[in-house]
matplotlib code that plots the C-alpha trace (Angstrom):
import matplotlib.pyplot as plt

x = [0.6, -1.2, 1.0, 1.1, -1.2, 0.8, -0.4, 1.4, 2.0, 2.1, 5.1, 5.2, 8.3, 7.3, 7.6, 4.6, 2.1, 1.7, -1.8, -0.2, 2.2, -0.1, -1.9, 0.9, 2.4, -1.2, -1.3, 2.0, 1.6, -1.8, 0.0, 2.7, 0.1, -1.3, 1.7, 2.5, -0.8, -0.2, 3.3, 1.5, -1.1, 1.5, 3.7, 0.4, -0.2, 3.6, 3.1, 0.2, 2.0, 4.7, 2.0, 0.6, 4.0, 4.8, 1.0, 2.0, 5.0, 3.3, 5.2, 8.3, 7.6, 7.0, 3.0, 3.0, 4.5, 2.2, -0.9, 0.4, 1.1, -2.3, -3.9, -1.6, -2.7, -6.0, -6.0, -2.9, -5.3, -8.3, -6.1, -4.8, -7.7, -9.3, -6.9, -6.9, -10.6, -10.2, -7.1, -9.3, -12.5, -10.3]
y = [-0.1, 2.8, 6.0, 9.0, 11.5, 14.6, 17.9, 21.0, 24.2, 26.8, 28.9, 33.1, 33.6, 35.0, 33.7, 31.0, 32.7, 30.9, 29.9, 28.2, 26.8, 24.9, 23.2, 22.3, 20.7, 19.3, 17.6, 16.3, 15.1, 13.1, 11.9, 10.5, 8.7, 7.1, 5.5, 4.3, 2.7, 1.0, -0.1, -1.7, -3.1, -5.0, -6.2, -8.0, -9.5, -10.4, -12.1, -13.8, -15.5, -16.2, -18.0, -20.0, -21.5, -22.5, -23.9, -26.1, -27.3, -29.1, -31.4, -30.2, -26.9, -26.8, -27.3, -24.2, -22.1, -23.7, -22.9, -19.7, -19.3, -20.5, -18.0, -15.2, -15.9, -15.2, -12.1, -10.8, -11.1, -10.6, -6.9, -6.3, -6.4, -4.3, -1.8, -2.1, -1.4, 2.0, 3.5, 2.9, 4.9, 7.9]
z = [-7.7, -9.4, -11.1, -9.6, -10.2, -11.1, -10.5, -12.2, -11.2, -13.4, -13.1, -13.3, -12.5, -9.5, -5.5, -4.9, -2.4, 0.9, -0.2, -3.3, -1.5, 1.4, -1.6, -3.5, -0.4, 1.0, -2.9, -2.0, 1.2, -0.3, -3.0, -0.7, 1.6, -0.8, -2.2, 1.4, 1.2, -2.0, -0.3, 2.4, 0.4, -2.4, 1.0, 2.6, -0.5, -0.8, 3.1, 1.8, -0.7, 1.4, 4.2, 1.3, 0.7, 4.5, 4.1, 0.9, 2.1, 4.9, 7.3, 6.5, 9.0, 12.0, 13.5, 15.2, 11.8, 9.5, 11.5, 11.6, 7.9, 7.3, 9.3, 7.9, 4.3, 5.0, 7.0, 4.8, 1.6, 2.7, 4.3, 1.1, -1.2, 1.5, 1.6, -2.4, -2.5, 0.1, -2.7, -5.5, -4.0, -3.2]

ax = plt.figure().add_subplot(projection="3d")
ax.plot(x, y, z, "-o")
ax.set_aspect("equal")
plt.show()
């Protein structure tokens, strides 16, 4: 995952206008999504790795869950680096 970019407000001392306020909390609400993003980017990578093992450990799982597993390692990398790729551009 990627820090956080953090964005500070200069304070006066006095109340934050509205306008001030929408942008702190649309910077916040950005910065949030992203993070999500990078959560469900590491946790398709994480099933990927998880497939590849079911894949490896061959007869000793069922047909059924290692074609499955087999499947899921590709789609859940091939997800992840795509999802990786879309963070890094924005």
């Amino acid at each position: 995952m990627s820090a956080s970019h953090l964005v500070v407000f200069p304070s006066t001392g006095e109340p934050e206008s509205p306008a001030d306020r929408i942008r702190r909390l649309q910077h916040e609400a950005k910065s949030l999504a992203r993070e999500h993003v990078e959560l469900l980017a590491a946790t398709l990578a994480e099933v990927s790795r998880l497939s590849a093992e079911i894949v490896e450990g061959g007869e000793l799982y069922p047909v059924g869950a290692r074609e499955l597993a087999r499947r899921l390692t590709d789609e859940a990398n091939m997800n992840a680096l795509t999802l990786t790729a879309i963070i890094d551009r924005g």
